[in-house]
Every structure is written in C-alpha cells, then in structure tokens.
N, C-alpha and C positions, 0 to 999 in steps of 0.2 A: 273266351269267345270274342271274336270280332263284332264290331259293333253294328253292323248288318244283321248278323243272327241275334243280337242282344234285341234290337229292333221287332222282329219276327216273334219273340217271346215274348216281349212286352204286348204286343198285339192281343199273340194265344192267350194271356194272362187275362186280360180282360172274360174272354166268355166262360173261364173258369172260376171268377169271383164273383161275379155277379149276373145276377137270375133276372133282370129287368133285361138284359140284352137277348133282341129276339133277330137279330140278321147281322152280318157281316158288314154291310150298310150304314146300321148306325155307329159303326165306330166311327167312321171319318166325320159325323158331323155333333152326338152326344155326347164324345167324353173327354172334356178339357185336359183332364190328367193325363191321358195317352198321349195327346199331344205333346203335352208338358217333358214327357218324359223321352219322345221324340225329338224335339229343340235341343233337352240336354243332354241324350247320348252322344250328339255332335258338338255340342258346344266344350263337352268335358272333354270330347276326343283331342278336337284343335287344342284344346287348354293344357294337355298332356303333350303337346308339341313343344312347349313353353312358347305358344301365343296368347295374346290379352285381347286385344281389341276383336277380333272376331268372333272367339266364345259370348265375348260380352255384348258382344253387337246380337249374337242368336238367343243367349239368353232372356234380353230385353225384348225380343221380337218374340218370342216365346210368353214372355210375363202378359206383353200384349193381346194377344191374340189367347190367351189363357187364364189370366190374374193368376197363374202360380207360379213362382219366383223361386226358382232352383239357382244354386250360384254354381258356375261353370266345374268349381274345384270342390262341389263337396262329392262324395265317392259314394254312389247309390251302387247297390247290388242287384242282384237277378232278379227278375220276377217282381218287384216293387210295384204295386198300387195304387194308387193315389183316384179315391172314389169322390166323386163329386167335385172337387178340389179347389173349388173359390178358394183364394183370402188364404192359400199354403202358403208359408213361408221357410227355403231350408237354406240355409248358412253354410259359410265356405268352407267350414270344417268339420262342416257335419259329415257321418257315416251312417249310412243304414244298410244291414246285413240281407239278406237274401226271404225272399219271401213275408216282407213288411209290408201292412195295409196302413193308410194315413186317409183320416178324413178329412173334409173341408174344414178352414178356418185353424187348422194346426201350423203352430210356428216350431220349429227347431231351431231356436236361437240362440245368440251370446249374449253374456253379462258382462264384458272385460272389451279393453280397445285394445287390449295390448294384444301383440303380434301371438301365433301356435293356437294349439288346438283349443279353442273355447267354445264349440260348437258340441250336440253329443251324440253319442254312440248308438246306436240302436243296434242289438243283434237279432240275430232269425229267427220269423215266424213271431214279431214282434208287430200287436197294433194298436193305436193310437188313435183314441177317438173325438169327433169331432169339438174343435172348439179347445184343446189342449193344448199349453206352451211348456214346450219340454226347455231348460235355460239349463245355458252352462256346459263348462265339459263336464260332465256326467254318462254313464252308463246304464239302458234300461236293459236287462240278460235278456235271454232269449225266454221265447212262449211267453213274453208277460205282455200284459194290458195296459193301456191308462185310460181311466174314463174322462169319458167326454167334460171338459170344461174345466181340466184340474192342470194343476200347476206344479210340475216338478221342477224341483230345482237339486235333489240328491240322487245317490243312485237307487235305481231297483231293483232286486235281487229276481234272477232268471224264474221264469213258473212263478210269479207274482201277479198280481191286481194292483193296479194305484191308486187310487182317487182322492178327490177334497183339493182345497187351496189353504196353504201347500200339503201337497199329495203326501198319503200316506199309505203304504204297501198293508192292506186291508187281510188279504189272502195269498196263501203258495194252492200256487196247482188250482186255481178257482174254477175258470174252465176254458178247455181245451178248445173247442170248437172255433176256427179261423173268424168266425163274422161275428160271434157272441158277444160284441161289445155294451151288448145291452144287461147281460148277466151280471150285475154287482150289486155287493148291497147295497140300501139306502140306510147311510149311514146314519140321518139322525133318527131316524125310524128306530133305529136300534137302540139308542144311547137314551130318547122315550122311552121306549117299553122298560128298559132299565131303570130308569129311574121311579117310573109308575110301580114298579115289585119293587124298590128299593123302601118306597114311602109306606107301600104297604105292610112292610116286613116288620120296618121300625111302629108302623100306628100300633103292631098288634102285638109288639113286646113292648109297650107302655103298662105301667101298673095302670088297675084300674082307677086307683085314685086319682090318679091326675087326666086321666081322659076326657074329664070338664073341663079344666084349664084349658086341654089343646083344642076341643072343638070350640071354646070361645073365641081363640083367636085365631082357628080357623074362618070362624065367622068373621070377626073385625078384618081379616085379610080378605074374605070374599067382597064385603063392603067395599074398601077401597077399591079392588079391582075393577069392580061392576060403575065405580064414579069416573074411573079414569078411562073405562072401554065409553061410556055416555058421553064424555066430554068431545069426547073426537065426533060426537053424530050430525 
C-alpha cells in the first residue's frame, strides 16, 4: 500500500477500536496517536529514501505536538493503534505486525548501544497494555497480551498472556477478545488462595498430639505480629 491509503486506514482504524468516538470531528482534535502515526508514515517514508534530517525533523515535530516518540526507522504495520498514547515510546528497530493495540505509557525499547536489531518484535493482533516496557530484541507471537505495567525482557510464545515484573507468560489462548486487556489473573490472588489451602492441608494432617505445640506458637507468632502492626501506629 502507498502511504496515502496507509493514511486512510489508520484513520478508518480508529472508529473501529474504539467506542468513545462519536463523529468524524474528533479525530482531528482527540486522538494524539492518529496523529502520531500520521508524522510517522512520512517520516518513515523520507527515511526509506535514505534521508535523516527530515524524517527526524517530522518525527520530533510529531513527539511535540503528541508526546509519542515513534523513530522514523522502526517498521509499524497496517492498522496499528496506539489509544491514548502519552509517554509511548518505539525504538529504531522495533517492528510491530499488523493489527497491534498499544496503550499509553508503553515503551518498546533497547538494552544494548551496540549497532542491529535491539529493539522487539511484535506480531499480529498483538496488545500491549498500558504502562508496559517491552526491552530487547525479543519477540512477543501473535494474539498474545502483555498486561498493563509489566516488564518483558524474553520472548512470548503467540496465544500467550504476560504479566508481572519480569513478565511471566501466565496463560495460552487466555482471551481472544482485541480490547480485553483487562482479562488476566491476579496473580498474587492466586499464589494466597494457594497457599491459605496449603496451610490448611498440612494443620490438618498433624497428629493430634502435637496440635498444642503448633497452636502455642501459633500464638507467640500472632503476639509478635500484633507488636510489630502497633508499633507503626
């Protein structure tokens, strides 16, 4: 596609993803990302000329008038997203595949000075929620997530979840649904309720003889607790 029509669908994309847009109107003045992504189809275009100063003259003029910081050379795909988009940050060698949502406050960044690809990969249908720094050349597959706030630094196998710092691929196939960035566990939720049946399991295969023992120092440890929660009052 020429970058006119690339233009024209990044547009259509918008009243596709998002259910807050009620006229054709507020694109030109609510959504920093469309813009964002207007500055860079031309900046990347001249940059594919092998020019420098003018990509980078439109990129920064872009950053301005947008706080999102696209660099002229990383290779975004069709239909790309970027919802809210303060405080993005994507790197010169980064790639993102075709139909990827990014929300505010995501970095696609490097770890390395050294020259090639340090930037990472995203493929299709791939989204990334807000407040996530994807680092590294790394690969996240397609249909996967990263939840909001988490730190990847390895790859993510396609139909994955991520989350935590550092991100850990939680679920395959979790859910489908393009916005459902809200869908994930909560992980220490979990790793409680585990360990609450875990305590349970073992109190209740204790002989009973010793089941004085443990509730005395059950006690002496409720003691302590309750000194050390008072101390802070």
């Amino acid at each position: 596609m020429n970058i006119f029509s690339l233009i024209r669908e990044d547009f259509a994309n918008v009243k596709r993803n998002d259910p807050a847009l009620h006229s054709t109107f507020e694109l030109f003045f609510n959504y920093p990302g469309l813009w964002a992504l207007f500055f860079y189809r031309f900046s990347h275009w001249f940059y594919g000329k092998g020019l420098r100063f003018i990509p980078r003259f439109i990129s920064a003029l872009g950053l301005f008038l947008t706080t999102i910081d696209i660099h002229p050379a990383a290779k975004l795909g069709r239909r790309v997203f970027i919802d809210h988009g303060v405080g993005v940050v994507i790197g010169e060698t980064a790639i993102l595949g075709n139909d990827v949502i990014v929300y505010q406050q995501v970095t696609l960044g490097g770890v390395s000075t050294s020259k090639g690809k340090r930037h990472p990969t995203l493929g299709n249908n791939v989204v990334i929620g807000a407040g996530a720094k994807v680092l590294g050349n790394i690969t996240v597959g397609d249909n996967s997530k990263v939840g909001a706030n988490s730190v990847v630094v390895k790859d993510v196998p396609a139909d994955s979840t991520a989350i935590g710092i550092p991100a850990r691929v939680l679920k395959r196939g979790y859910d489908k649904t393009p916005l459902s960035h809200n869908k994930i566990p909560d992980v220490n939720k979990e790793i409680f309720e585990y360990l609450l049946k875990r305590i349970e399991l073992l109190e209740d295969a204790l002989p009973k003889t010793k089941q004085e023992a443990v509730k005395k120092k059950d006690h002496d440890l409720e003691e302590i607790y309750d000194n050390f929660i008072h101390s802070m009052d």
